[in-house]
C-alpha positions in Angstrom: 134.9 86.6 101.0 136.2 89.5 103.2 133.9 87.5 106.5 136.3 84.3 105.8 139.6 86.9 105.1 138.5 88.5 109.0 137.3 85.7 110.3 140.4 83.0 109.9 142.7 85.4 111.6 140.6 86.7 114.4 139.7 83.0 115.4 143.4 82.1 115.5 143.9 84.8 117.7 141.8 84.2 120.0 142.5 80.8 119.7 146.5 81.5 120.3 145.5 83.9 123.6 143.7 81.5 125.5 146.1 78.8 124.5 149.2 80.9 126.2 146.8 81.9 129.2 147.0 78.0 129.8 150.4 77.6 129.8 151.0 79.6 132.6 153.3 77.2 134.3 155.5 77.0 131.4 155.5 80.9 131.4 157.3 80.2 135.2 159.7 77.8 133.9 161.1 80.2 130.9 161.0 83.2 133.4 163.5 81.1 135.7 165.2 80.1 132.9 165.9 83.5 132.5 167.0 84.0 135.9 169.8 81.3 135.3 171.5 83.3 132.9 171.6 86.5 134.3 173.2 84.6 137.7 175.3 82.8 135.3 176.7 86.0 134.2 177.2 87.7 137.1 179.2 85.1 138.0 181.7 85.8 134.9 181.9 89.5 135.8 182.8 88.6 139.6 185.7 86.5 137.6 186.7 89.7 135.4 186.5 92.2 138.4 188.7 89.8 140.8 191.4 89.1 137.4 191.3 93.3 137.2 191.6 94.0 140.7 188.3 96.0 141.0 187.1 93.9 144.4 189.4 92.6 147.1 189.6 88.8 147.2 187.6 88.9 150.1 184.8 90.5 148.4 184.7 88.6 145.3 184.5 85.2 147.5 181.9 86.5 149.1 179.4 87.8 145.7 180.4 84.5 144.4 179.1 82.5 147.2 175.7 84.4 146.8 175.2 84.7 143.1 176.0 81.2 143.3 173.4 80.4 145.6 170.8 82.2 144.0 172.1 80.1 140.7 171.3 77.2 142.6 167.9 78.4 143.7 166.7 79.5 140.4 168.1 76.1 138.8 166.2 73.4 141.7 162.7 76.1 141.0 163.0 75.6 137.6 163.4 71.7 137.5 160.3 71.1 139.6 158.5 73.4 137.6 159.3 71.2 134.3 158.3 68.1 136.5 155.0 69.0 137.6 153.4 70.4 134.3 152.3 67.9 131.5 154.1 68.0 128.5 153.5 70.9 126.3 149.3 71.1 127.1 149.0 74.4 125.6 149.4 73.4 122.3 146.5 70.7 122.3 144.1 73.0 123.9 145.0 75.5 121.8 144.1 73.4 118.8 140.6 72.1 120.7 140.0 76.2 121.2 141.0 77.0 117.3 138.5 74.7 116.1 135.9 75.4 118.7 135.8 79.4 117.6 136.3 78.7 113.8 133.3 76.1 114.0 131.1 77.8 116.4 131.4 81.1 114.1 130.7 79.3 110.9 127.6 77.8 112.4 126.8 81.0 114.0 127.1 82.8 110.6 125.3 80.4 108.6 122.1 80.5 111.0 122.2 84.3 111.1 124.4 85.7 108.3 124.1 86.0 104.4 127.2 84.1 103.4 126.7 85.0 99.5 125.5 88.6 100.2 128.3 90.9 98.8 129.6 92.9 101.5 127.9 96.4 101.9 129.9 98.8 104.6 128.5 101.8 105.6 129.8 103.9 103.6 129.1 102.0 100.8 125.6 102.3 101.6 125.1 105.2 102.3 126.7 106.4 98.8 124.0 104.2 97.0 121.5 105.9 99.1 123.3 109.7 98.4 123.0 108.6 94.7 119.7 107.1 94.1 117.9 111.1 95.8 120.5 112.5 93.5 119.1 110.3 90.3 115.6 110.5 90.9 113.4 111.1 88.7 111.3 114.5 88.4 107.7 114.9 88.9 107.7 115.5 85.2 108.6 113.0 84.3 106.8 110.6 86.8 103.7 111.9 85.3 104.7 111.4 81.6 105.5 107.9 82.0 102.0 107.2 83.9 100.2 109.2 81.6 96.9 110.9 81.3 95.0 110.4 84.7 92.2 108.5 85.3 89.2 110.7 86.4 86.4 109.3 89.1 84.0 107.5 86.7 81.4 108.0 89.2 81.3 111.4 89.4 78.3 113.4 89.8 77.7 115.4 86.1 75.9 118.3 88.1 79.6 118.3 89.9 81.8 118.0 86.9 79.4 121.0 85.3 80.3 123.3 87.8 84.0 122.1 88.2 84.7 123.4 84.3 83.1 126.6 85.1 85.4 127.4 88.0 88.4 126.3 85.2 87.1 128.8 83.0 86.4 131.9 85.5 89.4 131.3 86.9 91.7 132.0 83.4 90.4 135.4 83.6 91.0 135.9 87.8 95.1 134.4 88.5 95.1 136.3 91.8 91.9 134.5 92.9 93.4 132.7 96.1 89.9 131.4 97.3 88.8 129.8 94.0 92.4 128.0 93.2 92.3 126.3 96.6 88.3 125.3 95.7 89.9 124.2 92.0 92.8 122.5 93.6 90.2 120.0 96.5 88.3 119.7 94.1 90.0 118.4 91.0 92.1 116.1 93.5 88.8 114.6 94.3 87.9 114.2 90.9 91.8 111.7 90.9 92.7 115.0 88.7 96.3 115.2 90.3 98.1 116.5 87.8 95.7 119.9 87.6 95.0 119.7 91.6 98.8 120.5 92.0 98.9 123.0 89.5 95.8 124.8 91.4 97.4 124.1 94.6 100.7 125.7 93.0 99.2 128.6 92.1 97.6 129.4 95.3 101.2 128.9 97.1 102.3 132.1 94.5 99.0 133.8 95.2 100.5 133.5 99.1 104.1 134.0 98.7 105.5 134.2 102.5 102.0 134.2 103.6 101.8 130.3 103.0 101.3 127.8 105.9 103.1 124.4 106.7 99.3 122.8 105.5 99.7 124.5 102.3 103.2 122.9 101.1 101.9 119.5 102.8 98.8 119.9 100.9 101.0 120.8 97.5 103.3 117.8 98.5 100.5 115.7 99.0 99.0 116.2 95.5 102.6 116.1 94.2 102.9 112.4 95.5 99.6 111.3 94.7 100.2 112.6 90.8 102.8 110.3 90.7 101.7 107.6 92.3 103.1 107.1 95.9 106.5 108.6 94.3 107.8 111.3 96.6 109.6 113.4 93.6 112.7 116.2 94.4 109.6 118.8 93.6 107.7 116.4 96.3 110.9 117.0 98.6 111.1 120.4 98.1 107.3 121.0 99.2 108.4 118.9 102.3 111.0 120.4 103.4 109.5 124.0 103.0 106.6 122.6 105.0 109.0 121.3 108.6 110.5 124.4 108.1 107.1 126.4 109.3 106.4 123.6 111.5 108.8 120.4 112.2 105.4 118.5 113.7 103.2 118.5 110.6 102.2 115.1 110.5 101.4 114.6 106.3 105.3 116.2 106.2 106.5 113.8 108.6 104.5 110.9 107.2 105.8 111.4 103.6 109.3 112.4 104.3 109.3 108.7 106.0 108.6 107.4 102.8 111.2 109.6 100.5 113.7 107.9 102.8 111.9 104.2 102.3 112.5 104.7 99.3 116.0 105.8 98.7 117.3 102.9 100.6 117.4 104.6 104.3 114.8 102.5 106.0 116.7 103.7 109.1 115.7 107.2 109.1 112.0 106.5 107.6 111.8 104.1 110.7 113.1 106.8 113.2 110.5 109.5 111.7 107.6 107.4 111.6 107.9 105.4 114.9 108.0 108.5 116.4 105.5 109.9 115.0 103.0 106.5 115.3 103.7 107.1 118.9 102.8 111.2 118.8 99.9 110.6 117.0 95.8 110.4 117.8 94.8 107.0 116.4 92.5 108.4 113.6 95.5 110.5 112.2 95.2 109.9 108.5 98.9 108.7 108.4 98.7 106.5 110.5 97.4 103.6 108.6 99.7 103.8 106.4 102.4 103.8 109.2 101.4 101.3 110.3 101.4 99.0 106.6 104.8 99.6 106.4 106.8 100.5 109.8 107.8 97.0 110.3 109.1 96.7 107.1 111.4 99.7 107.3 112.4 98.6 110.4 113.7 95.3 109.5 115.5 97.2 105.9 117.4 98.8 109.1 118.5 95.8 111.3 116.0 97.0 113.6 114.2 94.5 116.0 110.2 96.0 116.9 106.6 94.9 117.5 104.1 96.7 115.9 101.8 98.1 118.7 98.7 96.9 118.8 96.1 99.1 116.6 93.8 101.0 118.5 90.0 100.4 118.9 87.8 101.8 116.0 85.4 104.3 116.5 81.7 102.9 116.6 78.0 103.2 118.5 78.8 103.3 122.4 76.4 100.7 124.6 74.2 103.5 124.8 73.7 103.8 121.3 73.1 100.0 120.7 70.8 100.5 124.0 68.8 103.1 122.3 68.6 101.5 118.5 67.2 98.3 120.1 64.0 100.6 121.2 63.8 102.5 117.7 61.3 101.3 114.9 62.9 100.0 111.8 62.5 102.8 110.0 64.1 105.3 113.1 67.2 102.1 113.1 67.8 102.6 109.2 68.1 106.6 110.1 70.4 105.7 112.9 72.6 104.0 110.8 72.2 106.5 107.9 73.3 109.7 110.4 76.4 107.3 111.8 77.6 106.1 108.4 77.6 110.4 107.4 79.0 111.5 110.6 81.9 108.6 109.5 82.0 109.7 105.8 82.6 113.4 106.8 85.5 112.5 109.2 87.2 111.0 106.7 86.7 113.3 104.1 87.9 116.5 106.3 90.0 114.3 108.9 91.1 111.1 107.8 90.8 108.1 109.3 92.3 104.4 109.4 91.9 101.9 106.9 89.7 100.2 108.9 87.5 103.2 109.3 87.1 103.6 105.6 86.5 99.9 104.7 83.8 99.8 107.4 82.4 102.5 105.6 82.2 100.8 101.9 81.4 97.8 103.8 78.4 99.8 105.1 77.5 101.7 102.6 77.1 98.2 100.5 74.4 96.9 102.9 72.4 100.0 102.6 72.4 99.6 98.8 74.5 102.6 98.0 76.5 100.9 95.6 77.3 104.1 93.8 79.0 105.9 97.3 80.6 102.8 98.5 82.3 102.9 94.3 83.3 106.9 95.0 84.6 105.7 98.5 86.3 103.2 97.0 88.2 105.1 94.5 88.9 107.6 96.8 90.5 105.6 99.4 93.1 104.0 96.8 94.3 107.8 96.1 94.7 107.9 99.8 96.6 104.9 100.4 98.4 104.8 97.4 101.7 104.8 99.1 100.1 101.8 101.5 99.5 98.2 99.6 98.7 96.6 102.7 96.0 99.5 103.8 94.7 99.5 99.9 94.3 95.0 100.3 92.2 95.6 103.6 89.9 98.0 102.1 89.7 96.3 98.9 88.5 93.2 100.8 85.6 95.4 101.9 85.1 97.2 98.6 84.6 93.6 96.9 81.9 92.6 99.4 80.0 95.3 98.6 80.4 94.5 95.3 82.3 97.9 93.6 85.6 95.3 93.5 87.0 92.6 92.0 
């Protein structure tokens, strides 16, 4: 309603400026009009000054002869003025104008606009934005409403042995900064988020004003995989604490993107990750999930951009192909083998694309290691939990190696 309220009156205004623009010759005519008057009065005050005696006769015959033949003048300008200039043109084209704005706009806006939209002004907005990271939910209770985690069926029992030892050594050894952070990698590799954050917690205590940037992103990380992809006011807090030491840590960055995404400013979230998509080496673990959901912040924020195009993957050089083609089967198969663990240890200690890692479980599927492609697999959903699109590629690749559905 408040586009039609603005809309009617602006149109008519324009409408009503351009119309007077065109009657510029009648704009001549009333000025001389004008003129006649002010002649025609001066000629009544040469009368009143000559009754009064204020001029001589002599000089009230001559200002009547001259205001009377400016009179004249002004009179014979203004009659040919009325002559030449159609009858009143400014009011048709003023009407042709009216309904050329008021149409064109209503087209315009129905192409382009949301006419049943209710309006949203800025400030408006941004108040539902202010209130939904003032409402959020806690990490608490994120994780009470998902429940108890589910733990990597596929784990090795030799790994999970060893795991609950390092629980219980540790009850007796709080100060133990080494053996948390081991507790904390490795119960998040379990999917054990909940007590990977509480490990990872504990070693930030252990540190105090020792801690680095990587340790709150790490503690943020868990934070937001524990609930899901949620980035929690805990989550926030980890964040921030983390751009304080250093305003270029790229899991910070990434996530506090996504806090935004998801508190309605797609605006900043697109400012923070285009920026850094652009600053980033292609095989940056963020950037896969950047790039699932960049172009979807950007249009939330009115924005108009093209996704750049995704960078070549990693793979066997010319020479490498070159080389295999000479190799026995057997030598091939250890080829592969050494590339597919030089790729598997990237990811695990680097990260890596989504591509990357479904070309792994794709790979790791033709070599019959059903089991590791199923470990990747689960693995890679806790990665890109915050990335659907990342998580649909990879799962194409996890179901034809058969650990999908």
């Amino acid at each position: 309603m408040s586009f039609w309220i603005l809309s009617i009156p602006l149109a008519a205004l324009v409408a009503l400026t351009l119309a007077l623009a065109s009657r510029r010759g009648g704009g001549v005519a009333n000025t001389q009009n004008r003129d006649i008057e002010v002649y025609r009065q001066q000629l009544a005050e040469v009368e009143s000054d000559l009754q009064r005696g204020v001029i001589s006769a002599e000089d009230g015959e001559r200002l009547r002869l001259e205001v009377s033949r400016r009179l004249l003048d002004a009179d014979k300008s203004a009659s040919d003025a009325g002559s030449q200039a159609p009858a009143r043109p400014g009011y048709m084209l003023g009407a042709l104008i009216a309904v050329a704005v008021f149409g064109g706009a209503i087209w315009i806006y129905s192409q382009l606009g949301a006419p049943d939209y209710p309006d949203q002004p800025l400030k408006t907005r941004l108040e539902v934005a202010q209130n939904l990271m003032g409402t959020r939910p806690s990490q608490d209770e994120i994780e009470g409403d998902l429940g108890t985690p589910e733990i990597n069926p596929n784990a090795d029992p030799k790994h999970l042995e060893l795991l609950e030892k390092l629980r219980v050594a540790l009850q007796d050894r709080p100060d133990d900064l080494q053996g948390f952070a081991l507790l904390a990698r490795n119960e998040a590799q379990l999917g054990n988020f909940v007590a990977a954050h509480k490990a990872q917690g504990r070693v930030l205590e252990i540190l105090g004003n020792q801690a680095s940037a990587s340790d709150y992103a790490d503690y943020a990380d868990i934070l937001i995989l524990a609930a899901n992809g949620y980035v929690s006011p805990e989550a926030e807090t980890a964040l921030t604490s983390a751009l304080q030491r250093d305003p270029e840590n790229g899991t910070a960055l990434y996530y506090s993107g996504l806090m935004f995404a998801q508190n309605a400013r797609a605006d900043i979230a697109f400012d923070i990750w285009r920026k850094l998509l652009q600053d980033s080496p292609p095989d940056a673990p963020w950037v896969a999930p950047i790039r699932a959901q960049i172009t979807i912040a950007a249009a939330d924020a009115g924005v108009t951009y093209e996704l750049p195009e995704a960078p070549a993957l990693r793979g066997p050089t010319a020479g490498d192909v070159a080389a295999a083609s000479d190799l026995s089967e057997a030598e091939r198969d250890e080829m592969i083998r050494g590339m597919v663990e030089q790729l598997s240890d990237r990811l695990a200690n680097e990260g890596g694309s989504a591509q990357e890692w479904a070309r792994l479980i794709r790979t790791l599927g033709i070599l019959g290691e059903v089991d590791r492609a199923r470990a990747i697999w689960a693995e890679a959903q806790q990665v890109f939990a915050a990335a659907p699109e990342a998580i649909d590629e990879i799962r194409a690749a996890a179901k034809s190696a058969g650990v999908a559905q």
